[in-house]
Structure formats: structure tokens, C-alpha cells
N, C-alpha and C positions, 0 to 999 in steps of 0.2 A: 349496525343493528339499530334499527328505527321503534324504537316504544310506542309510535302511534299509530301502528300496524295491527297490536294486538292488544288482550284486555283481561282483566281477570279473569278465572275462569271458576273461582269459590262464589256458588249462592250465596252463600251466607256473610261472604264479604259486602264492607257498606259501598264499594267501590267498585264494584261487581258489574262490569259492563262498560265499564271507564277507560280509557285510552289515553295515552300520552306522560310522557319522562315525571308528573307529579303522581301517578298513580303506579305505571311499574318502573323499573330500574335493571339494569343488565347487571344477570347476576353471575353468567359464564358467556364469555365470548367462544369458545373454544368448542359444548354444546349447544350453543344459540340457543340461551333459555334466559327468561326474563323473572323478576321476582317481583311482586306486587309489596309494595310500603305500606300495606291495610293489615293484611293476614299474612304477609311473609309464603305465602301463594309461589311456589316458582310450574313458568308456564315457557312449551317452546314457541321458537320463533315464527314455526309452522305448523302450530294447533290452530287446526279452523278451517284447515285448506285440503287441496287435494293431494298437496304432497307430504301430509305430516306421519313420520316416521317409514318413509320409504330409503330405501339404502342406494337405489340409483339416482347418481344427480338429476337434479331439478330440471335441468337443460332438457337432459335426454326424455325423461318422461314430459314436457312440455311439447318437443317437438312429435314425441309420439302419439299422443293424443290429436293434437292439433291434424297430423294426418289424418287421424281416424277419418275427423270430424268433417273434414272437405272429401273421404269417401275413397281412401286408398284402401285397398284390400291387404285383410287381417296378414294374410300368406306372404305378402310381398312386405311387411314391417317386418314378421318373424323372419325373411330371409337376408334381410336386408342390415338389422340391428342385431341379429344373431341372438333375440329372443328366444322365453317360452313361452306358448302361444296364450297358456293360463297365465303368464303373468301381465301380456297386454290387454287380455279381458281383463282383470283385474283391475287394470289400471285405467282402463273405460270405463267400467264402471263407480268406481271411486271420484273419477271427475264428472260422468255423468247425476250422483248424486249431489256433489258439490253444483254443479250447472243449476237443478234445479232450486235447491235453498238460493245463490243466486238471481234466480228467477224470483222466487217469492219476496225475496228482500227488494229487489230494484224494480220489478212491473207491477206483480201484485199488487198496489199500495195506494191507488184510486190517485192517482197522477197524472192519467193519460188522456189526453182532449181527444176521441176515438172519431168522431163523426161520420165515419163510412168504415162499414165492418164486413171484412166477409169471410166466411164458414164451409167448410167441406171436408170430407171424410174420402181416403184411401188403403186402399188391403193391401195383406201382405198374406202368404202363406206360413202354415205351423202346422206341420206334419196333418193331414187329412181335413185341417179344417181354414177356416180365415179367420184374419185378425185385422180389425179397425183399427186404422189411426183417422181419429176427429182434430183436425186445426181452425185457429182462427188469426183472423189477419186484419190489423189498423190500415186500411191501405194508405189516408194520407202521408203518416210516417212510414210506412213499408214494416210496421211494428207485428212480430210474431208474436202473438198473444199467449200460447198456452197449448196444450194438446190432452187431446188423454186416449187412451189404450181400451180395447173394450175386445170378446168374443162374438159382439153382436152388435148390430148399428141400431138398438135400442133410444129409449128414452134416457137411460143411465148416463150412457155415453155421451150424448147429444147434450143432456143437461148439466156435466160436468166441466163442459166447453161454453154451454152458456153460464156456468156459476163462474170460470175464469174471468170471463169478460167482464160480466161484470163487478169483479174484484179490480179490475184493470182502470175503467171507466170514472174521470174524476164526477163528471157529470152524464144523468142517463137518455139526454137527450141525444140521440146518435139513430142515421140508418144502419140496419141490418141488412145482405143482403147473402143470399142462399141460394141452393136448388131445391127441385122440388119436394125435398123429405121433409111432411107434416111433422116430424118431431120438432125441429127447428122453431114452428112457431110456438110450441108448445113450452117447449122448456124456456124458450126467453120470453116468454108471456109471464109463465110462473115464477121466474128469478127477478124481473123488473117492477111489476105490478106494485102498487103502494094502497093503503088503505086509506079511504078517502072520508075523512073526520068531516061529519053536518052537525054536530053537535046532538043527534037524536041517539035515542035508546035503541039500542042495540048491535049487531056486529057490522063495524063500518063494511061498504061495497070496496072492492078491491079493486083499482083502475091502473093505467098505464099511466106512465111521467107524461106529460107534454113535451114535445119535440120529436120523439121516439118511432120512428118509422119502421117496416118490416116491408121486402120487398122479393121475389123468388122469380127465378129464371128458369125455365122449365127445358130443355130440348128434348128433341123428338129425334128418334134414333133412326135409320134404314142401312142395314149392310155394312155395318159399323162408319155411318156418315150421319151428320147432324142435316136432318133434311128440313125442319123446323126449330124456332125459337120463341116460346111466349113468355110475356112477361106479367108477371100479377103483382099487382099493389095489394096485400093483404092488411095491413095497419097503415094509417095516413092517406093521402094524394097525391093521385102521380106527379099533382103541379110542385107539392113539399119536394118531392122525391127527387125531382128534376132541380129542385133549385140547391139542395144538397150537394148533389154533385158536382153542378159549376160550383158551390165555393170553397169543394176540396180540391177540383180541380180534379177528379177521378170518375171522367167522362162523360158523357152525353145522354144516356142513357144505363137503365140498371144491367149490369156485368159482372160476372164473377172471372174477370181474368186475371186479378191481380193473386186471389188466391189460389188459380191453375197454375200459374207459374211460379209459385213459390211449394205447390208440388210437386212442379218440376225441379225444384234444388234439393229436396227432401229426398226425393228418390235418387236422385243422382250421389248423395251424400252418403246413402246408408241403401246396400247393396240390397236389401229381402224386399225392398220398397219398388225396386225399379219391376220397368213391367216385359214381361218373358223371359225372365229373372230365374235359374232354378234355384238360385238360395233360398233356402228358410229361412224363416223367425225361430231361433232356440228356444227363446222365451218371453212371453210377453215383458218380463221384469226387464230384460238385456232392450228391448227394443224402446219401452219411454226412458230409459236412461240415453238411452243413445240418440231419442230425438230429443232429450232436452240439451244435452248437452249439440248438439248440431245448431238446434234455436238460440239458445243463449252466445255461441260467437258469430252466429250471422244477426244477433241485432248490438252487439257490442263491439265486434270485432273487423264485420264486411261493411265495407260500403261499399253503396247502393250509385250507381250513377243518377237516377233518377231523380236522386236527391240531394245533387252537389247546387251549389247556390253562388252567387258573388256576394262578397261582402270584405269590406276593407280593402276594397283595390284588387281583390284576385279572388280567385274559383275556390269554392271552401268545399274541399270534400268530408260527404258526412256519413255517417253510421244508421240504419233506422232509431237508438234509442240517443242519437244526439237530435234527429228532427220531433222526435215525442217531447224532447226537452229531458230526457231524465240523465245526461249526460255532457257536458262539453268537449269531448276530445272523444278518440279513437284508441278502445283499448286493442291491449294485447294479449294474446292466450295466456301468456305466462301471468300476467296482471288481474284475470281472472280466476286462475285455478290457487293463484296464490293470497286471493285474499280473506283473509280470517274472516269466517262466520259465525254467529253467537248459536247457540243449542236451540233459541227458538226457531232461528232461520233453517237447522238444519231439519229439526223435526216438520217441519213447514213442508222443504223438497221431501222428506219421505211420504208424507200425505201426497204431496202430487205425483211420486211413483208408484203412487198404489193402485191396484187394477183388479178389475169384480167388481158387481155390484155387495158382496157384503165388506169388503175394506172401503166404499165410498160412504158407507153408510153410518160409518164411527166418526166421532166427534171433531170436528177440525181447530186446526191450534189456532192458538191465539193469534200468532202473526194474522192469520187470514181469519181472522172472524169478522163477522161482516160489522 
């Protein structure tokens, strides 16, 4: 039992949030529960995680998820583990919520050198109607930024995927690049914008960061075949634009392929997604837990070929959030689901599972305050 896994779990303790053998103390090996030396606090070994107080071992629930999450179907776990089908939504969901605190703990957190971004939105069916998934994607690092869930491919939606980014973004100089939906410019106009202090009386002009390009790719459809493609520089210079990309090294011109193929893994992972699909979506709630938890082990857990490097005399294979830098190694699902998260990190993932525009409109927690 490792004490610097977990941490107090009393507000009111002075030591509240503190990890390691001088703060708790192992107070039963036999329930794996720990007791804090502040307030005499006893806390288990797995509060904070995906697995805390499940009665199936940790194994089995580890390796079931983890299927979920590469996109094996629900039917074939139940027949296979001799499940019940409510207890492996269950247990998707419970890691999908953990996935997302995860998320806001580890990307969230203005870390990420982004300098080439790109954005795009895919449907799913929900009994009569569609259901938007908005993503975005670091393409240097191959870094999945964030997603959010919407009834409509509004401005709500759109602007919820630009407030991730730039929660993401250590610095706001970075290209964006998109298709042709006018909301895109919109909401990351209004999420980046800063007020530009002249020292005169009255309300500063609101302007863009320097660096900060925006760039959109338009195709032009025929018989379901791309028979044109135009490109607009809407913010900056095509000459900025171009010299961007030689020095992420993410082509020669503006492209949204990197973020097509990573809706290619999305849909391949998570069955309502792919396309002539008769699955539904159950519910909006079931589906962003199920793509964050799908995000958070494809940028912690997959590597990326595109992204393997030499270094120390051999081929160093890496993860998208070990080239963002917010990692050095290559975790494991079980290393995910089971790491302790504190109450602000979790209330953090439930704000990002929330979906409507009136639950986007309530206050956001502190972890993510801008």
C-alpha cells in the first residue's frame, strides 16, 4: 500500500490535499484504507478512482473498460465475461466520468504549445433526431483536445470546443484551421479577443493576441464526391499561415486531415458514431462519457506512429500527451482509472459532461477558471 497515491479527504483538515507516508498512514491492510496523522481521517486505497468500492476485481473491470474503449461491442463483453449488461454501462460510465476529471486535471491547464489546431463536428443518431459531437485536435502533438455534445451544431456547441482550447493553450498565438462553419470563427474570435489598454477613457477595443491565425477549408460536394476545394485565410496571411505549418511540420498547405482521421478512430471506437451504423445514441450523457473516456486513453495510453522519434540510440515510441510534453512514459488503462482524483478535478469532468445549452451556462469550477 503506497500512501502517496492518496490524500486526505477532510476540507477542514490542515493537510487536506497532501500525499505521502507524513501526512496518511496505513491503518488496515486487510480493507486498504489509509488514516491521515492531521484529523485521524481514515480513507480507502481506491477513493478518487474508477474503481472505488466495486466488488469485481480491479483486473477484470480494467480489462473491460479498456475493450469498451478500443470499440468492442457491449454484446460480445456480456457474452464473453458473463456479465450484466447494466452492470458494464455502469462501469463505462463511472470510468468515463473519472476519464474526463482526468482530462481536466492533465490538459486543461494551459500547458500545451498548440500551434496548429484543428476542429470538426460529427453526428450520431438519437431516436428521430441528431446528435453533434464537436472535437478538436493539437495536430503537432496528435493532442485530442476536448469535445463537447450538443442537439444542434450551434454556436453553444461550437463555443464550448473553442472555450476548451483555449483552456488547453499555454500561449494564444496558434493557427486554427476548420471547415466552412461560420461559427468557428465566431466563438474563437470571442474566447481569444483581449482588451487592448491606450490608457484613454473609456471601454478598451477588444482585439486578437498577435500570432493567432484562423484559416477554413471549404469543399465543394457532387454526388457525394469532393469536386472542389478552396481555401480562405480569414484572420492573418496566407504567407503566416504557410510558414506555420512548415514549422510544425503539418503540411504544405491549410488541411483538416489530421482531424478526419482522428474521426476516423472515434467512430471506429464507439459504435452510434460510425457511419451506416443502425445503433443509436441512448443518450446524450452515455455518449460524452464514452468519448471522453475513448480521448483520454488515446492521448495517454496509444501511440501514435507519427510520433515515435530517435533519441538515446533507439526509436522512442510515444503517446500524443508525452509529445505535448505533459507526460514522460506511456500509461496504462489500469494507471489511469486508478489514479486518485481530488473533488475539484472531479467536479471539473462533470461540468465537461454536461450537455444543453442551460447546464453550459452555470458557473464553472475552479479548476477551470480561466
Amino acid at each position: 500500500m503506497d500512501p502517496s497515491t492518496v490524500f486526505c479527504p477532510n476540507p477542514e483538515c490542515r493537510r487536506h490535499g497532501e500525499r505521502g507516508a507524513e501526512t496518511l498512514r496505513v491503518h488496515s491492510r486487510k480493507e486498504r484504507r489509509f488514516r491521515c496523522a492531521a484529523c485521524g481521517t481514515t480513507v480507502a486505497a481506491t477513493a478518487g478512482t474508477a474503481l472505488h468500492r466495486l466488488r469485481t476485481p480491479a483486473a477484470t473491470v480494467v480489462l473491460v473498460v479498456t475493450l469498451l474503449a478500443h470499440g468492442c461491442p457491449l454484446q460480445a463483453i456480456v457474452a464473453a465475461f458473463g456479465l450484466d449488461e447494466r452492470t458494464v454501462r455502469s462501469w463505462a460510465a463511472r470510468a468515463g466520468h473519472h476519464c474526463a476529471a482526468f482530462h481536466a486535471q492533465s490538459v486543461l491547464t494551459g500547458r500545451v504549445e498548440l500551434g496548429h489546431v484543428q476542429a470538426d463536428e460529427i453526428w450520431a443518431r438519437l431516436r428521430g433526431l441528431r446528435v453533434w459531437l464537436a472535437l478538436a485536435l493539437a495536430v503537432p502533438s496528435r493532442l485530442w483536445l476536448g469535445a463537447a455534445v450538443g442537439r444542434s451544431r450551434d454556436r453553444v456547441l461550437i463555443g464550448t470546443v473553442a472555450d476548451l482550447v483555449g483552456r488547453c493553450a499555454r500561449h494564444p498565438a496558434f493557427l486554427v484551421c476548420t471547415d466552412g462553419l461560420g461559427a468557428y470563427w465566431t466563438a474563437f474570435r470571442r474566447r481569444l479577443r483581449r482588451p487592448l489598454r491606450t490608457g484613454k477613457r473609456g471601454r478598451p477595443r477588444l482585439v486578437l493576441p498577435d500570432g493567432f491565425l484562423f484559416a477554413q477549408v471549404v469543399k465543394q460536394d457532387a454526388q457525394r464526391r469532393v469536386v472542389a476545394v478552396e481555401r480562405r485565410v480569414v484572420h492573418g496571411t496566407a504567407a503566416a499561415v504557410r510558414a506555420v505549418l512548415r514549422a510544425t511540420w503539418t503540411g504544405v498547405d491549410t488541411n483538416t486531415a489530421s482531424i478526419e482521421r482522428l474521426n476516423a478512430t472515434v467512430r471506429a471506437r464507439i459504435a452510434p458514431l460510425g457511419r451506416r451504423c443502425r445503433r443509436l445514441v441512448g443518450a446524450e450523457a452515455l455518449l460524452v462519457r464514452h468519448v471522453y473516456l475513448v480521448g483520454t486513453l488515446y492521448n495517454f495510453c496509444t501511440v501514435h506512429r507519427a510520433l515515435d522519434r530517435w533519441a538515446d540510440g533507439r526509436w522512442e515510441r510515444r503517446t500524443p500527451a508525452m509529445a505535448a510534453g505533459l507526460t514522460e512514459r506511456v500509461w496504462t488503462a489500469a494507471e489511469v482509472l486508478s489514479l486518485p482524483l481530488a473533488a475539484a478535478d472531479r467536479h471539473a469532468g462533470a461540468w465537461l459532461l454536461t450537455t444543453g445549452p442551460a447546464c453550459r451556462a452555470g458557473p464553472l469550477p475552479e479548476v477551470l477558471a480561466a
